[in-house]
C-alpha positions in Angstrom: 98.7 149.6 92.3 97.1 148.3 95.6 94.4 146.3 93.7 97.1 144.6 91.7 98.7 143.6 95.3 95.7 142.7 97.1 94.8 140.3 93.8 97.7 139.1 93.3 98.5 138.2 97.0 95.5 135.5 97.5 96.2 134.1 93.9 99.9 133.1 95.0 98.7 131.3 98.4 96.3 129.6 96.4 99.0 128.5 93.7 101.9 127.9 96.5 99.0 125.5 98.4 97.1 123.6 95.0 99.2 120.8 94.2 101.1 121.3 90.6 99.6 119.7 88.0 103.2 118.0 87.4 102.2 116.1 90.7 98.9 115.3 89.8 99.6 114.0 85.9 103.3 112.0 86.5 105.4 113.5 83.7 107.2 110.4 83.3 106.7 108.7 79.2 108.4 106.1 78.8 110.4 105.4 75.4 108.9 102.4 73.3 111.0 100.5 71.5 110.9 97.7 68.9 112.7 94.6 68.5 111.4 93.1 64.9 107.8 92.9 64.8 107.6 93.5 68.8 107.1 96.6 70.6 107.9 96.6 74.3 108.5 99.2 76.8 110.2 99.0 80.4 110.8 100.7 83.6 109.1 101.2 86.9 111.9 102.7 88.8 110.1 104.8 91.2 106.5 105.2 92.3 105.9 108.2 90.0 107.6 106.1 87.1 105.3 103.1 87.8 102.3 105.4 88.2 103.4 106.8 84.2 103.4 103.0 83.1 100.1 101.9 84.9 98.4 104.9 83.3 100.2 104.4 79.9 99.7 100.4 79.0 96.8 99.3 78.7 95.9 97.1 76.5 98.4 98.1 73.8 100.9 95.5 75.8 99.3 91.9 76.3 102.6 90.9 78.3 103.8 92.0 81.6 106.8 90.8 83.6 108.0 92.0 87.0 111.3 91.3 88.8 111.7 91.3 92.1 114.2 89.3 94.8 112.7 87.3 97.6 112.7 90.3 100.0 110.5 92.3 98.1 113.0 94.7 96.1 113.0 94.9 92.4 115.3 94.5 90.1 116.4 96.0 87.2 118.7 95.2 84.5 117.4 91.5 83.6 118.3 90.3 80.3 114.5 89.4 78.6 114.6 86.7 76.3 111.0 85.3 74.8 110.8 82.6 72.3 107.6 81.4 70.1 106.5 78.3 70.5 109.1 77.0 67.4 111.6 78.3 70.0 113.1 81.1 67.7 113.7 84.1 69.9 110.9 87.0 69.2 112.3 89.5 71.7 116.5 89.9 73.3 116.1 92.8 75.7 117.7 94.2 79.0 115.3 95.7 81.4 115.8 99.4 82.8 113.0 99.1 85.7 111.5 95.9 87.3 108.7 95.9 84.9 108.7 95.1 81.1 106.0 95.4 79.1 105.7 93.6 75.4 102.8 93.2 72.4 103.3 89.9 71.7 101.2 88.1 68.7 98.3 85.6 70.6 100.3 82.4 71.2 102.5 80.4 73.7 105.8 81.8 74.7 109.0 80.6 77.0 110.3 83.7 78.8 113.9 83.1 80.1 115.0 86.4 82.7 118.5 86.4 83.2 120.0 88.6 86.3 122.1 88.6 89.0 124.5 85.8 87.4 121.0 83.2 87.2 118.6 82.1 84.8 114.9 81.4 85.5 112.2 80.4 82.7 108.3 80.4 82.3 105.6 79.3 79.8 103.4 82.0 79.1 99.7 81.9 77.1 99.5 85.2 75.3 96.1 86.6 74.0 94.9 89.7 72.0 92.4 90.7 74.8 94.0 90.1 78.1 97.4 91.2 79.5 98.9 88.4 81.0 101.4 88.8 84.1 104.2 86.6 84.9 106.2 87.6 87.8 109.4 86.5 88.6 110.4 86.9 92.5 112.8 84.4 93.4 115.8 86.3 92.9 118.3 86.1 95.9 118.3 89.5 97.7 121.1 92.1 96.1 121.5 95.4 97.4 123.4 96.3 94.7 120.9 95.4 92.2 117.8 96.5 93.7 115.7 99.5 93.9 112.8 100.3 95.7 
């Protein structure tokens, strides 16, 4: 019975001090969804819930958009609207994060963010190999839209 102690006592300071493995691999996954022929993915609220979407896009998502006010806070709950370069709408979305991520067919696409009662647009070139990044950051600051 003491050698069970005396084994057992080391093993749990060495399992109270080693970091959890939940710490180590984020157990955030975030949900993809589809919109027609367009898969896209958002979120970011939260270092360990960006950490989950660095490690988890890749190239499977060619476009990225981030949403942030002029003071550095994101923002979250941005209507996503991206048309082709007919101008028919490819993708309607609301964000749940300051990122958004979206596989888009190679092309050239207008992305129009809606938040915070505004509108802002951007041309974007999409290609198969490379994600491309637009960032929108000249959203007024908002408390009670942000997160940090």
């Amino acid at each position: 019975m003491h050698a069970k102690i005396r084994w057992m006592t080391p093993a749990l300071v060495v399992m109270m001090t080693v970091p959890s493995l939940a710490t180590v691999y984020p157990s955030f996954r975030p949900e993809t969804k589809s919109a027609g022929d367009v898969r896209f993915l958002t979120g970011g609220v939260g270092s360990e819930e960006r950490e989950g979407l660095k490690a988890l896009t890749g190239e499977e998502y060619n476009l990225k958009l981030e949403f942030a006010a002029t003071d550095g806070a994101f923002i979250s709950d941005v209507r996503v609207i991206i048309r082709d370069d007919s101008g028919t709408v490819v993708l309607d979305a609301v964000t749940n994060g300051p990122w958004f991520f979206a596989k888009l067919d190679p092309g050239r696409y207008e992305v129009e963010a809606q938040a915070l009662g505004l509108s802002r647009r951007r041309s974007v070139n999409v290609t198969a190999r490379e994600q491309a990044r637009v960032a929108f950051t000249e959203w007024p600051p908002d408390r009670s839209a942000s997160i940090r």
